[in-house]
C-alpha positions as CSV (number, residue, x, y, z in Angstrom):
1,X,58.7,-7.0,33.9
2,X,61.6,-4.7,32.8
3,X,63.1,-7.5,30.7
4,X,59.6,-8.8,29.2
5,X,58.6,-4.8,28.5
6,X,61.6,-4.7,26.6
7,X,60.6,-7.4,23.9
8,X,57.5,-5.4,22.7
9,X,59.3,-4.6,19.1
10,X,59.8,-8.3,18.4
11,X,56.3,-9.2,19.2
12,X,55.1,-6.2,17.0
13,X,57.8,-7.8,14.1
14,X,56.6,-11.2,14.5
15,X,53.2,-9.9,13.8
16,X,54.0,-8.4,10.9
17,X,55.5,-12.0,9.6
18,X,52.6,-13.8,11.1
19,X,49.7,-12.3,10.6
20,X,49.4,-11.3,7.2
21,X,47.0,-14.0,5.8
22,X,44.7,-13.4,8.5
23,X,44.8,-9.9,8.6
24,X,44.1,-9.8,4.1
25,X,41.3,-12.0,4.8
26,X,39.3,-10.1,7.6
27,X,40.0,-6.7,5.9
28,X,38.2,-8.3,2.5
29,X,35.3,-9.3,4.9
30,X,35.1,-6.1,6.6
31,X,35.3,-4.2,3.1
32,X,32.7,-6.5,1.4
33,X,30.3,-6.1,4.3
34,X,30.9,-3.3,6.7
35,X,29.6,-3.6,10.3
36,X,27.2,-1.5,11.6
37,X,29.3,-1.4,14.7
38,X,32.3,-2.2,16.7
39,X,31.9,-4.4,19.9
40,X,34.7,-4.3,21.8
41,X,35.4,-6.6,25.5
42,X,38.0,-7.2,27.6
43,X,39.5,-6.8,31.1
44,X,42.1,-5.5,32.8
45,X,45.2,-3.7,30.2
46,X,43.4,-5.3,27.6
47,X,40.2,-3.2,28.1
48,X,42.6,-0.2,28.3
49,X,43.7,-1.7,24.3
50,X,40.1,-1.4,23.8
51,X,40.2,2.6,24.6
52,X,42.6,2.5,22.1
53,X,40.6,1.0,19.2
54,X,37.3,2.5,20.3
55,X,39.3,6.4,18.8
56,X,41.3,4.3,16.4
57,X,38.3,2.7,14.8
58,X,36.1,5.8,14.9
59,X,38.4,8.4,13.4
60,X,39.8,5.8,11.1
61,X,36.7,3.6,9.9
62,X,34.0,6.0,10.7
63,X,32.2,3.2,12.7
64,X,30.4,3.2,15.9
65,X,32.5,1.7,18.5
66,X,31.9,0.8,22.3
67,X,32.6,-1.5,24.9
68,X,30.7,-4.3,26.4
69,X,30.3,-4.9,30.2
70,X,30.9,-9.0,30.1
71,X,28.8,-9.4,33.3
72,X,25.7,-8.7,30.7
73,X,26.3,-12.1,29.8
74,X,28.2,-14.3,32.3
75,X,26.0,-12.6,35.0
76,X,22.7,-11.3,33.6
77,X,22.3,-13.7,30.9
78,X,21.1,-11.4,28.4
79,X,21.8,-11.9,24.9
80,X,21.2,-8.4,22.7
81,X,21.3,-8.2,18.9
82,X,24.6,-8.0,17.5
83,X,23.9,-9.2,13.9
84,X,26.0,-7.0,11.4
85,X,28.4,-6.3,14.3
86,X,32.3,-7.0,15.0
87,X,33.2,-8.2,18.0
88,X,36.3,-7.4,19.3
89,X,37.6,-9.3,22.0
90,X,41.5,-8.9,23.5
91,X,42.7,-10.8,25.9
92,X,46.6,-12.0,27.1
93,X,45.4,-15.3,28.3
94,X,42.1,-16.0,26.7
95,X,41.0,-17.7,29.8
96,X,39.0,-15.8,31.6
97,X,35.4,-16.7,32.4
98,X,32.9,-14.0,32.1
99,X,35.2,-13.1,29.0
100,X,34.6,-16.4,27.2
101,X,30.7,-16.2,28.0
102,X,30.6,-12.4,26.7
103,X,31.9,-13.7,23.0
104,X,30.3,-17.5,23.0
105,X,27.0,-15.0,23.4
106,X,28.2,-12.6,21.1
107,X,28.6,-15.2,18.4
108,X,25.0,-16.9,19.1
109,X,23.4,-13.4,18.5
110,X,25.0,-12.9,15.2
111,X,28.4,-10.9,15.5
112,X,31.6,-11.7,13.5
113,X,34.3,-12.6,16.4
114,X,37.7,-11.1,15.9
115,X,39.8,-12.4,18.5
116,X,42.7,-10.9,19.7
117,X,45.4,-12.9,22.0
118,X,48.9,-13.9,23.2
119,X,47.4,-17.6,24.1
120,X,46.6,-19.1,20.4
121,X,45.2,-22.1,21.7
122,X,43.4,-20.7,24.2
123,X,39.4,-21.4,25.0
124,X,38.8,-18.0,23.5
125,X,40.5,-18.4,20.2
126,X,38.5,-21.4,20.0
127,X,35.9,-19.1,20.1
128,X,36.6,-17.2,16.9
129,X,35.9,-16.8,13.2
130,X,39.5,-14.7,12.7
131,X,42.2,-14.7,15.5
132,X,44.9,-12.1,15.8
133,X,48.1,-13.6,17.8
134,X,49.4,-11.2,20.0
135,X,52.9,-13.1,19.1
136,X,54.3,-12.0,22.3
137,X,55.7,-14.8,23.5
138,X,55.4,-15.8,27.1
139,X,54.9,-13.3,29.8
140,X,55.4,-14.4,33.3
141,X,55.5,-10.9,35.2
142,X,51.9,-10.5,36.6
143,X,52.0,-7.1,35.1
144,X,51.4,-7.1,30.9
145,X,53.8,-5.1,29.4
146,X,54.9,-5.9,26.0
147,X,51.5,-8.2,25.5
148,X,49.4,-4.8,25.8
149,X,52.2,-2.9,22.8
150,X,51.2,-6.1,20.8
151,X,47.7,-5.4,21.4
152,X,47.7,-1.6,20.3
153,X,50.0,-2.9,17.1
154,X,47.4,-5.7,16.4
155,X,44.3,-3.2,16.3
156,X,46.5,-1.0,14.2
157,X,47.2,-3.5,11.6
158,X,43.2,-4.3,11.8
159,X,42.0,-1.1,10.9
160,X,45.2,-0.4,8.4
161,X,44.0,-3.2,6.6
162,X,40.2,-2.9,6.9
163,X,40.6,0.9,5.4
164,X,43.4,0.1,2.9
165,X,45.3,2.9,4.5
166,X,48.9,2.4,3.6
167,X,50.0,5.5,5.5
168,X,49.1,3.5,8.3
169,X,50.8,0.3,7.3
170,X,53.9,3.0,6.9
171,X,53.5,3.7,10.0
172,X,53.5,0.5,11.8
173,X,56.7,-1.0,10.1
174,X,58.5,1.9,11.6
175,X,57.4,1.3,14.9
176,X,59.8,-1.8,15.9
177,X,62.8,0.7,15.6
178,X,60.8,3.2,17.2
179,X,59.9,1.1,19.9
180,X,63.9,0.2,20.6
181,X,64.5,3.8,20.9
182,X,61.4,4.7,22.9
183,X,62.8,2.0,25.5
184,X,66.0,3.7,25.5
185,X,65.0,6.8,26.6
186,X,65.9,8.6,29.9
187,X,62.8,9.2,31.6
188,X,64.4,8.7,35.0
189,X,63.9,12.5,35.7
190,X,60.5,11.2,37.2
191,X,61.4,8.6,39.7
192,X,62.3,11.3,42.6
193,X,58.8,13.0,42.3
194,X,57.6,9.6,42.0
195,X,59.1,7.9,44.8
196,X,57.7,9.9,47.3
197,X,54.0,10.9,45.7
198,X,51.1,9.8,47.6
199,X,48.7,10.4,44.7
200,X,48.6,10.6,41.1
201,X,46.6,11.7,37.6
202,X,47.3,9.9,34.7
203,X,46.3,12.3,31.9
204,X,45.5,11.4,28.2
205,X,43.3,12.4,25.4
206,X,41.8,10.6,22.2
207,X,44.3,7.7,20.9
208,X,46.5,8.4,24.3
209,X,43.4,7.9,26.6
210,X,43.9,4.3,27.1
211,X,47.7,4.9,27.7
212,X,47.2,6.7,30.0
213,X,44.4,4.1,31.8
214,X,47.4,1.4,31.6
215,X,49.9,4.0,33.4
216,X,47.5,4.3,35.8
217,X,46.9,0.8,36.2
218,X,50.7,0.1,36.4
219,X,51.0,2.3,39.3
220,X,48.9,0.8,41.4
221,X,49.7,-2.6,40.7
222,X,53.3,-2.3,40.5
223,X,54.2,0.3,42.7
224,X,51.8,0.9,45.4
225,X,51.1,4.6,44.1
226,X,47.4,5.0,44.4
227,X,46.8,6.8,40.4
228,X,43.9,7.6,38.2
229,X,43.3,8.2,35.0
230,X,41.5,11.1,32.8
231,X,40.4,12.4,29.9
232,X,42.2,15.9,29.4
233,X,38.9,17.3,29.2
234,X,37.4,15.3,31.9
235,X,39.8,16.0,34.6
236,X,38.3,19.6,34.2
237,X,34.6,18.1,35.6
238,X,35.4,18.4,38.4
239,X,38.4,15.8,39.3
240,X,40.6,18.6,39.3
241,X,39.0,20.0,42.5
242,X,41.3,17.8,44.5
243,X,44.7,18.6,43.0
244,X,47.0,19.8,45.9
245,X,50.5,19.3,47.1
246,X,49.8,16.1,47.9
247,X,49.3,15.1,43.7
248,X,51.1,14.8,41.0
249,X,49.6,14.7,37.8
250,X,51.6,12.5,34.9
251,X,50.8,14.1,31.0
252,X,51.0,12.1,28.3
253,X,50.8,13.8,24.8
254,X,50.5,12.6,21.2
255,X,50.4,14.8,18.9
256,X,47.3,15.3,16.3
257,X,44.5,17.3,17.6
258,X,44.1,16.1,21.4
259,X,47.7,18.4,21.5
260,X,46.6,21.2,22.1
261,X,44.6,21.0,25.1
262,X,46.8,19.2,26.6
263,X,49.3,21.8,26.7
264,X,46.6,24.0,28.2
265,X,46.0,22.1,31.3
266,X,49.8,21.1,31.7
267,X,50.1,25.0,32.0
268,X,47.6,25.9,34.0
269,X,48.4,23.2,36.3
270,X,52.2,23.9,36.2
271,X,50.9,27.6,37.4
272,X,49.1,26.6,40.3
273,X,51.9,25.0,41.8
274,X,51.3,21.2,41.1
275,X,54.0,18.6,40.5
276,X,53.6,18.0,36.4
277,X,55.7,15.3,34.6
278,X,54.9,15.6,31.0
279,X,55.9,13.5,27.7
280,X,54.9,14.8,24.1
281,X,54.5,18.3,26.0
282,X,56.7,21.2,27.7
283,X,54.9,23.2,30.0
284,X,57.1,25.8,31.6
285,X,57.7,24.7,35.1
286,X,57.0,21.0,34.1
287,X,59.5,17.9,34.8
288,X,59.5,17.1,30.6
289,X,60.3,13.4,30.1
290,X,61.4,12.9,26.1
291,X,59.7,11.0,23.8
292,X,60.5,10.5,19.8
293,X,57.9,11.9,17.3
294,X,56.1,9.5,14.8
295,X,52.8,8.6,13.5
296,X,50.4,10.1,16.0
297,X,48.6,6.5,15.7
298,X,52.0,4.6,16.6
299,X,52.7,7.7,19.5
300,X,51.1,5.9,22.0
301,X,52.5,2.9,21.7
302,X,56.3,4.4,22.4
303,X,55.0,6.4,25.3
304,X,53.5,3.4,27.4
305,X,57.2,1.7,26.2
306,X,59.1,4.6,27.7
307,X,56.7,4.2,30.7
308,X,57.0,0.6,31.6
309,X,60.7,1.0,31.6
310,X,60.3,4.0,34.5
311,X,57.4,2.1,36.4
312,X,60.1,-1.1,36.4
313,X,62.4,1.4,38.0
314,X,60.0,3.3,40.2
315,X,58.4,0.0,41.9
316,X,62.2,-0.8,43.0
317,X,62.6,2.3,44.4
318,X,59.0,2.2,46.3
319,X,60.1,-1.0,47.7
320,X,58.0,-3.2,45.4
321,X,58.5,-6.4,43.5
322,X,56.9,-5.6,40.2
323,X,56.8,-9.1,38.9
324,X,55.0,-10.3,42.2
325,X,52.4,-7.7,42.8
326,X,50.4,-8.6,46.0
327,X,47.0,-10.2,45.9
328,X,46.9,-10.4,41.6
329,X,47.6,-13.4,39.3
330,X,48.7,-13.9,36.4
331,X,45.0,-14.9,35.0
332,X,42.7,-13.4,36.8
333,X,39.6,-15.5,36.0
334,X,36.3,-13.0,36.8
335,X,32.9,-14.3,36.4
């Protein structure tokens, strides 16, 4: 895991050599006739990439974005109208069941099937009118690390291209370098806390929502620390109820206009007491992991880098074996 979570940049500069033709192509299709929505599916870290390109697309393309449940078609048969729609499907291995049954039916009702995935020759690329290689190389660790970077980088090139938006493109040919530096950053101020915490939040907002739904993930797999993800503004609903001295609550903060709130609740929880770890945030009597600034678009992606690296380090000092989480697979072929 640590040595595979390390090789995100060259997957996200292989991409850029790669995927080119592909990516001009879809973005003339997608300009000539735009969707009427976004259709996004996917399990696992790559539904926590969707997340990601549900606030991407929608603050960037100004179109309707949402996920599907797969079981609508590998369980319940039923085939709804997708004509005029892109569907979006992300997937490591491109093997998975239900997955492939979700876009086969997606492309009978009419949709345009973007494929995203590490696996090019894989069932579900078969499935495709474009594919997007991850180009992450093999992964072995049951935990995808540097496969979900490539997936955030991938939907960023999509919509960079779809909108023409070359501050984007800017963006994302910074963010190899970035990357490399986000990996080398000390966030080992955390593991202490860490080690010994029964519970934890995993708190994002907007672009860092899914982030912060992959931390979370990572936890549990990985480390055998029972976390949960929120909204910034969902935690408040109610969630927050059962913060004690039992939680810690893990912030992670890009910044454009989710910033702000997050600092609020960092404080506020910092002044009840709690155990706060924050990145792209200083609340006063916070643990404040650093983080590099950049796009707020290519943010994200060097947060979840800097995390990997500290859940690598956290699972060895919980007693785990990242690469060999218990009970999980590599694919994990749902129905």
């Amino acid at each position: 895991m640590f040595r595979e979570a390390a090789g995100a940049a060259a997957a996200l500069r292989a991409q850029a050599q790669g995927n080119g033709a592909t990516l001009a192509a879809l973005g003339r299709a997608l300009r000539a006739r735009p969707p009427r929505a976004v259709i996004t599916c996917a399990r696992g870290s790559s539904d926590h990439a969707a997340t990601f390109a549900k606030y991407l697309i929608e603050t960037r393309a100004g179109t309707l974005t949402a996920s599907a449940a797969p079981s609508v078609a590998s369980v319940y048969g039923a085939r709804p109208d997708l004509q005029q729609c892109l569907f979006l499907a992300i997937s490591q291995s491109g093997r998975s069941p239900d997955l492939l049954a979700a876009t086969d039916a997606a492309r009978d009702a009419g949709a345009t099937v973007v494929v995203l995935v590490n696996a090019e020759t894989s069932p579900l690329a078969r499935a495709a009118h474009y594919v997007l290689p991850l180009r992450a190389g093999p992964e072995l660790s049951v935990a995808a690390t540097k496969s979900y970077i490539a997936s955030l980088a991938a939907l960023v090139a999509l919509v960079a291209t779809w909108t023409d938006d070359e501050g984007l493109h800017a963006a994302l040919a910074a963010a190899p370098a970035q990357l490399e530096q986000a990996w080398a950053l000390d966030w080992s101020a955390a593991v202490a806390p860490l080690t010994v915490a029964r519970h934890l939040y995993v708190i994002g907002r907007g672009l860092g929502l899914g982030i912060a739904q992959e931390v979370a993930l990572k936890c549990k797999e990985t480390c055998g620390l029972h976390a949960e993800a929120f909204s910034g503004a969902e935690v408040r609903h109610g969630p927050q109820a059962l913060l004690d001295g039992s939680f810690g609550a893990l912030l992670l903060a890009q910044r454009d206009a989710a910033h702000a709130g997050l600092v609020a609740l960092g404080a506020d929880f910092a002044a009840r007491g709690l155990r706060v770890l924050a990145a792209g945030l200083a609340p006063a009597g916070a643990v404040v992991l650093p983080t590099l600034a950049a796009d707020p678009v290519i943010e994200p992606l060097l947060l979840v880098q800097s995390a990997y690296r500290l859940l690598a380090q956290l699972a060895v000092a919980r007693g785990h074996d990242p690469d060999h989480p218990p009970h999980l697979a590599k694919v994990t072929e749902t129905h």
